[in-house]
N, C-alpha and C positions, 0 to 999 in steps of 0.2 A: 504494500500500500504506500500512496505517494506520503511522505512527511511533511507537513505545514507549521511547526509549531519551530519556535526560536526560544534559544537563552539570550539576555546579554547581563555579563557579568555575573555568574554566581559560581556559590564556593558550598561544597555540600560535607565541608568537613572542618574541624576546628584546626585551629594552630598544631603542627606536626613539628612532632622533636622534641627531645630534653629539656634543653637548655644550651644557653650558647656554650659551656664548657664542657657537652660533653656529644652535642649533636646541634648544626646549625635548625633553627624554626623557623618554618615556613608555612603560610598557606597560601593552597592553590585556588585560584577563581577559573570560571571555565565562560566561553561563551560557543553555542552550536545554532548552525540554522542551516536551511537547506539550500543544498550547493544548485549550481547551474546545468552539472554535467547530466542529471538523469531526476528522475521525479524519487527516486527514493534514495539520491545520495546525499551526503550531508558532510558539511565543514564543522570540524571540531578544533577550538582551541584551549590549550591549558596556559597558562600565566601565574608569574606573582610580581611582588615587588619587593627586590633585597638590595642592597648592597653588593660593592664588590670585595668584601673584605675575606679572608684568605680561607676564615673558617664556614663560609657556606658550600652550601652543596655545588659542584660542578655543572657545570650546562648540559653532560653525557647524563649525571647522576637523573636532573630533571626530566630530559627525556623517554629514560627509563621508567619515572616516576610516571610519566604521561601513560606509557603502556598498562601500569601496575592499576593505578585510577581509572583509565578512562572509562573501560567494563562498567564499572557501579557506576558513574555519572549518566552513561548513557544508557544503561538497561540492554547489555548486549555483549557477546564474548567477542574474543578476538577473531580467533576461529570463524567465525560466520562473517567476519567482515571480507569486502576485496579492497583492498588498500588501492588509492589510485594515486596520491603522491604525500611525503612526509616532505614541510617545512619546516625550519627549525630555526632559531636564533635570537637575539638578544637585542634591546634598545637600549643605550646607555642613557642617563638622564643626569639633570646639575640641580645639586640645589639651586646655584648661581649660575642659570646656563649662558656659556658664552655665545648662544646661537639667538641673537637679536631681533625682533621684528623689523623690517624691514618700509614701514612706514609708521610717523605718527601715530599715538591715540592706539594702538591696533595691541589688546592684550591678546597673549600666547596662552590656552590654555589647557591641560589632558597630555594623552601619550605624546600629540604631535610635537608638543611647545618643547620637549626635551626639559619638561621644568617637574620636577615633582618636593 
């Protein structure tokens, strides 16, 4: 059956990990809705927001973590998926971003502004 329904933004798990001294903490938000390639395929993204500091999880870890999740988020095994292509990677963001608006008056604001 064709899929019609969207997430945007949600997280269907609490704060993951220890503590920072002994496992970085993370939670993941996801956002899904249906892709353009076929009436029942569907875009899935996983996300969070950390830092770069030395003790978080790696970008491979998170990946992995993607496969481990996605099941429960979406109500579905891997197994029964046909994967049609994995994205993967990283936006770096400034407190103080050096990346400017480029006219007057004009606030930057969200993933694109590079401001978090």
């Amino acid at each position: 059956s064709a899929n019609k329904s969207a997430d945007f933004i949600v997280t269907n798990s609490d704060i993951l990990g220890e503590d920072a001294a002994n496992m970085p903490r993370v939670q993941y938000f996801w956002e899904a809705f249906p892709a353009g390639s076929g009436p029942t395929d569907r875009t899935t993204y996983m996300f969070t927001y950390v830092d770069a500091d030395k003790s978080r999880a790696s970008l491979v870890d998170m990946l992995e973590d993607y496969w481990k999740f996605m099941p429960t988020y979406q109500g579905v095994e891997l197994d029964d998926l046909e994967i049609q292509r994995v994205l993967f990677g990283c936006f770096p963001t400034y407190r103080d971003s050096p990346l400017r608006p480029g006219m007057d008056r004009l606030l930057q604001v969200g993933d694109a502004s590079g401001i978090q």
